[in-house]
N, C-alpha and C positions, 0 to 999 in steps of 0.2 A: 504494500500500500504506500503510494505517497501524500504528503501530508504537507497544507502549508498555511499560511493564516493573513489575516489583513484584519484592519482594527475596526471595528463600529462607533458611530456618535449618534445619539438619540438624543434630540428636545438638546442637546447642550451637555448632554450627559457622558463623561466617558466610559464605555463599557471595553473590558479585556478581549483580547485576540480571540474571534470562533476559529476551531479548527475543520479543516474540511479534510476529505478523504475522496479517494476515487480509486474504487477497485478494480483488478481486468472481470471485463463484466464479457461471461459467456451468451448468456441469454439474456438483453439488457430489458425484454419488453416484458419479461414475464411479470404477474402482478402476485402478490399473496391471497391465499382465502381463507384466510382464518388467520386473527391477531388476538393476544393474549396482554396483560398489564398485572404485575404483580412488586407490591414491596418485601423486599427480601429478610429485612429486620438483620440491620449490620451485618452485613453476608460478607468473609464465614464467619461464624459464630454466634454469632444471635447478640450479641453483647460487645461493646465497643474493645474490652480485651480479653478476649478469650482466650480457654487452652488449646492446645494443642489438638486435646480429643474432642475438643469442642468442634475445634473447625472444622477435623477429618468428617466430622457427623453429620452439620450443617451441611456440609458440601455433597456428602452422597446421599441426603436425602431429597436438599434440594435438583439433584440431578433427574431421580426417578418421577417429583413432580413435571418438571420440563419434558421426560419422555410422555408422562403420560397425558400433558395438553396439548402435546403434538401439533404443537403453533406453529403456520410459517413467519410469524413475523410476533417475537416476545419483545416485550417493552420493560425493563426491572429498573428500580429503585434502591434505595442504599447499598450501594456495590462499594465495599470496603478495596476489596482485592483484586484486581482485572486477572491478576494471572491464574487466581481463582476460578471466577466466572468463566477465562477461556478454558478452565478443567471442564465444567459441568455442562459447559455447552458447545463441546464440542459438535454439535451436527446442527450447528450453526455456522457455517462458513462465514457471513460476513458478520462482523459482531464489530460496534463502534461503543467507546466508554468517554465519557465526559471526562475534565480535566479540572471539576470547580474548585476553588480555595477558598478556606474560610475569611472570612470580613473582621476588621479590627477589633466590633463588639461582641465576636464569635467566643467560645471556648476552643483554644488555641490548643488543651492535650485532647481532643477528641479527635480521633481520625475525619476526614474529611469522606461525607455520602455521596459517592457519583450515583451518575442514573446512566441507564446502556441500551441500545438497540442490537437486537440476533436476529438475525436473516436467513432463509432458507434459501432465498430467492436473491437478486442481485441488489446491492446498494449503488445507488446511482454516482450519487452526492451524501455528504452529511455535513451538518456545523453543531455548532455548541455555543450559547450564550452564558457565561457565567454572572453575575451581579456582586461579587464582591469588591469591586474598583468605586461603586455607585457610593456618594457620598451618604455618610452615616444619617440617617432622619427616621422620624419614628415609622417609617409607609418603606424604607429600602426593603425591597424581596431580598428572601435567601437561593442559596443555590444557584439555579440557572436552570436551561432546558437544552434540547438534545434533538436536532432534526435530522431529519434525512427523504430524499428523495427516492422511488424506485418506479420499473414502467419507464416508455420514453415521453418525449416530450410534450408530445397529442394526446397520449392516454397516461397518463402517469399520478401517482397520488404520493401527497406529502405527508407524511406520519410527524408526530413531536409527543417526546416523553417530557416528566417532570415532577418535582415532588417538591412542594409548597409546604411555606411555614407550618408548622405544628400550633396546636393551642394552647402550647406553653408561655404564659405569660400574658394570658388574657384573651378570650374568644376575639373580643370586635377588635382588639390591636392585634389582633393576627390576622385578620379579614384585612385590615390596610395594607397591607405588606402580600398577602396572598390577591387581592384586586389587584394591586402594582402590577404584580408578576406577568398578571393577564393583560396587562398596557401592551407591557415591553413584548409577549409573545404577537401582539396584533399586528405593533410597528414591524418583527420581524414578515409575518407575511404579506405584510403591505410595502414591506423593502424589497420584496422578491416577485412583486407582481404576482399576487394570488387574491385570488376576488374566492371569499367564501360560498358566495350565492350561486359560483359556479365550477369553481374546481372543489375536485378531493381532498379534504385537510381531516387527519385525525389526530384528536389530540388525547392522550392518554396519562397513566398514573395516579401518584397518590396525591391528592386535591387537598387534604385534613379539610375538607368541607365537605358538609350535609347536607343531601336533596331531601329527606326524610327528617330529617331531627330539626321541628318547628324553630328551634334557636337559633339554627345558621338561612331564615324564608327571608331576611332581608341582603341577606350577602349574595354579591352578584358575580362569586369568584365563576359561578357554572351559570347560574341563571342569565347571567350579562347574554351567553352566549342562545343558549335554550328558547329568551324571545328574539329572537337574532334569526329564527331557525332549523339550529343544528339540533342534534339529536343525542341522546344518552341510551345507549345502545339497552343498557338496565333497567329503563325507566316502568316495566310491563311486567315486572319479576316484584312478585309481593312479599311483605317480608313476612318474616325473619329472614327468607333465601336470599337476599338483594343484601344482605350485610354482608359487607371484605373486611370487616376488624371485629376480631376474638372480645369479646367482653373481658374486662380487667380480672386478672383472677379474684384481688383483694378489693374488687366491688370499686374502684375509683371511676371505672368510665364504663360506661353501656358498651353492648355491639352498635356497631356505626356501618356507614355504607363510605367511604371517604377517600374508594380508587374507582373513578368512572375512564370508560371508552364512552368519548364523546366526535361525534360523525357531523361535516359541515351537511349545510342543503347542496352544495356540489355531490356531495357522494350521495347524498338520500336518492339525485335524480341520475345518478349512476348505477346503484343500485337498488330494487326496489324494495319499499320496506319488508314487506311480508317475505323477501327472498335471502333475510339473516335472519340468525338465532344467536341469543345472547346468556349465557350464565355465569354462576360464580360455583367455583372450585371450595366447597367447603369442607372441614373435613380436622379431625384429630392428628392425621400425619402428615398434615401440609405443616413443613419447618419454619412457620412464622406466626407474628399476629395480627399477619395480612393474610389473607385468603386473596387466589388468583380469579382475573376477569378475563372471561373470553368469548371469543364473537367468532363466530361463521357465517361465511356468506355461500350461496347457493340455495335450493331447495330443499 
């Protein structure tokens, strides 16, 4: 793969170098059918230091889930370790990891969470926007996201991963800073000439926001986009099944629903709705306290 970078300026803002990739691409037109979103929870390990045996565990467990979602196209969250993730996912050929670094008001001994795209199929293009350069204010996002193009350039659909502030530190001061986020992802596809009304754009990951839990009905980190449109591929799955986070063992936090795949109206009139199917991967030996999303298109 080679790899090279150029810098962004948004509103005045400086943001860090995206890196791009371009793989030799055998079959460039081929598209995916079936994409997957899952947080890994500090992978490997479950925990920011983990032992040894811990990781070995972590990593062949989560391997057997990736066989058994049998995604062509996985979208994952907190990826401690790349040379990890290239272990477990191997039969992912193209696989792209993010490069974020923590921000000044960050905790500086905690390893740093990337987010990754796995590909069955060809990666076109990919960038990465990180937000740790963004001056410090109470609304700066965390992290970054993670894009990538596949398909050529008539039929082709753009995918973006990402994992947004936690509600650490307060719901609605986390909803500023997770809104943010959804600014700067707009400005990227509006830098790139992508009109949601009519191309393919999916955006995926963990949101730590709530289409179900009445506390997060005024936050527009998902809904911004929902009257916009787009589509939440889960939105038709009742619960409890539509929860992707394990309820708190020690009772601090409910199950949540707080990793959506979310589809523009370009791809709704690409493909038609009744021709996906969308569920959540729930289950005691899924290795996290994220439960995986996944979507099929076809019949």
């Amino acid at each position: 793969m080679l790899f090279w970078s150029f810098g962004v300026v948004w509103a005045g803002l400086p943001l860090p170098p995206a890196s791009q990739s371009q793989p030799a691409l055998e079959k460039p037109g081929q598209l995916p059918a079936s994409v997957a979103t899952w947080n890994l929870q500090w992978f490997p390990g479950n925990r920011p230091a983990p032992s040894p045996s811990e990781r070995a565990g972590h990593e062949a467990e989560t391997e057997k889930v990736f066989r058994n979602l049998d995604s062509d196209l996985l979208l994952v969250q907190e990826v401690v370790d790349r040379e990890a993730l290239g272990r477990v996912g191997r039969e992912y050929p193209w696989r792209v990891v993010s490069s974020f670094q923590r921000a000044a008001d960050e905790d500086s001994d905690l390893p740093v969470q990337n987010v990754a795209i796995l590909s069955k199929v060809p990666i076109r293009e990919s960038w990465e926007v990180g937000f740790h350069a963004l001056p410090i204010t109470p609304d700066r996002p965390v992290r970054g996201f993670l894009g990538a193009r596949l398909g050529t350039k008539k039929n082709g659909i753009t995918v973006y991963t990402l994992h947004l502030k936690s509600n650490r530190g307060g719901r609605e001061a986390s909803a500023k800073r997770r809104e943010k986020a959804m600014e700067y992802l707009r400005k990227d596809w509006e830098q790139r000439g992508l009109d949601p009304g009519k191309d393919a754009i999916l955006v995926a990951g963990d949101f730590n926001c709530s289409l179900r839990n009445p506390e997060f009905a005024e936050e527009r980190t998902i809904r911004g986009l929902l009257q916009e449109g787009w589509i939440s591929a889960t939105a038709e799955i009742p619960w409890p099944q539509a929860a992707t986070v394990r309820p708190d063992p020690e009772g601090k936090y409910p199950a949540s629903d707080f990793d959506h795949i979310l589809l523009s109206p370009g791809w709704g009139k690409m493909v038609e709705r009744g021709r996906w199917k969308a569920g959540i991967l729930q289950g005691s030996k899924v290795p996290s306290d994220h439960w995986p999303v996944w979507l099929r298109f076809g019949d």
